[in-house]
N, C-alpha and C positions, 0 to 999 in steps of 0.2 A: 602415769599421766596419759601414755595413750588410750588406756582403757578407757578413763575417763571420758578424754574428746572421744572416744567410739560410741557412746554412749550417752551423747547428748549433755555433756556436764556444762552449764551456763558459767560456774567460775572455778577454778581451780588452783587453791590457795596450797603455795607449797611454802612449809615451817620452814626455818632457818634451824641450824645447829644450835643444840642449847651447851653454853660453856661447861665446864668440870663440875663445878659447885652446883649447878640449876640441876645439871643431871644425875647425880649422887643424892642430894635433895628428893626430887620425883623418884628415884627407883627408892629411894627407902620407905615415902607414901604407901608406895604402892604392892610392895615385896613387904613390907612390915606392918603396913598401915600405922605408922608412927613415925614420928621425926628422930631417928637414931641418931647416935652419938657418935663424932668421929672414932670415938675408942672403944664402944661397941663396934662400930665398923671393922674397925680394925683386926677385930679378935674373928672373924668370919674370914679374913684374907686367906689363912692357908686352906679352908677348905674349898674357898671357891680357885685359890690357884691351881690347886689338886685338880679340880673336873673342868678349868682350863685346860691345862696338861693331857687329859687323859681324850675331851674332844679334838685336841690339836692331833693325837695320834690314831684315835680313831673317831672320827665324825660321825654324825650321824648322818645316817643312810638318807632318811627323806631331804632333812637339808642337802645335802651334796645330789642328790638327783635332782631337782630343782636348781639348782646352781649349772650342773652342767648341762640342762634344758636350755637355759638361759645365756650359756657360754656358747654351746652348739649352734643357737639361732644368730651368733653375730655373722658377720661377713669375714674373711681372712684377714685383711687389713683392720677390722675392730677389734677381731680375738689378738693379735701383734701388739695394738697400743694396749688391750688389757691385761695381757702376761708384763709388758715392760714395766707398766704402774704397777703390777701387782708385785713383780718381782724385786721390783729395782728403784722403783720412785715413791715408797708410800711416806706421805709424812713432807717431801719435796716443795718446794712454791712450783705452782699450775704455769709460770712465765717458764720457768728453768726446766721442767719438763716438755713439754710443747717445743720449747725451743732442740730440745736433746731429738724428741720425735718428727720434727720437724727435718731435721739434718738427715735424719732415717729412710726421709720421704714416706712416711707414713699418715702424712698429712691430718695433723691434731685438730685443726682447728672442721674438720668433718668428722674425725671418728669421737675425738673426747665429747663430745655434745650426744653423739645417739650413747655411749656407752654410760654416759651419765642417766642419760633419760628412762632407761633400762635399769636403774639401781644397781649397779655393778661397781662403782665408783661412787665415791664424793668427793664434792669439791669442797673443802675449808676456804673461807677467805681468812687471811692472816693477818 
């Protein structure tokens, strides 16, 4: 988003999350260019668990440089609220966190906002 206002963007439309089903839908368009079958789907689950697995252990190199590009440029207090989310609140309601970080004195309602802005986080509404 800042790139954007950096660079003259007159509007800047940000998507909403698409639920479970719109987004298994669109990846199978698009990875199959066909509307796959749950049970097709199905039968691809252990290999794509497999190179889950194997990026969880080893990542790739360019993603993870780029991540800690991106982790390096926050301030102290925004890398704090994003190890806490990262470690300890994924999945969480944004009230019940905030309020946890709050108590921390790590003041949420300044950092959760730029580390969102940054793609580092998302917020779900639930």
């Amino acid at each position: 988003m800042n790139i954007l206002e950096l660079y003259g963007a007159d509007r800047i439309y940000e998507a909403g999350l698409m639920n479970d089903n719109d987004a298994h839908d669109l990846f199978c368009r698009k990875a199959f260019k066909s509307d796959y079958s749950k049970n097709t789907f199905a039968e691809l689950i252990p290999e794509w668990r497999a190179t889950f697995d194997g990026l969880q252990n080893n990542p790739d190199k360019r993603i993870m440089k780029v991540l800690h590009m991106s982790f390096a440029g926050l301030q102290p207090r925004e890398k704090e609220i994003f190890l806490h989310v990262a470690c300890f609140f994924e999945g969480e309601r944004e009230d019940y966190v905030r309020r946890i970080l709050h108590a921390l004195g790590l003041q949420p309602d300044i950092g959760i906002p730029l580390i969102v802005e940054k793609s580092l986080i998302t917020i779900r509404n639930q």
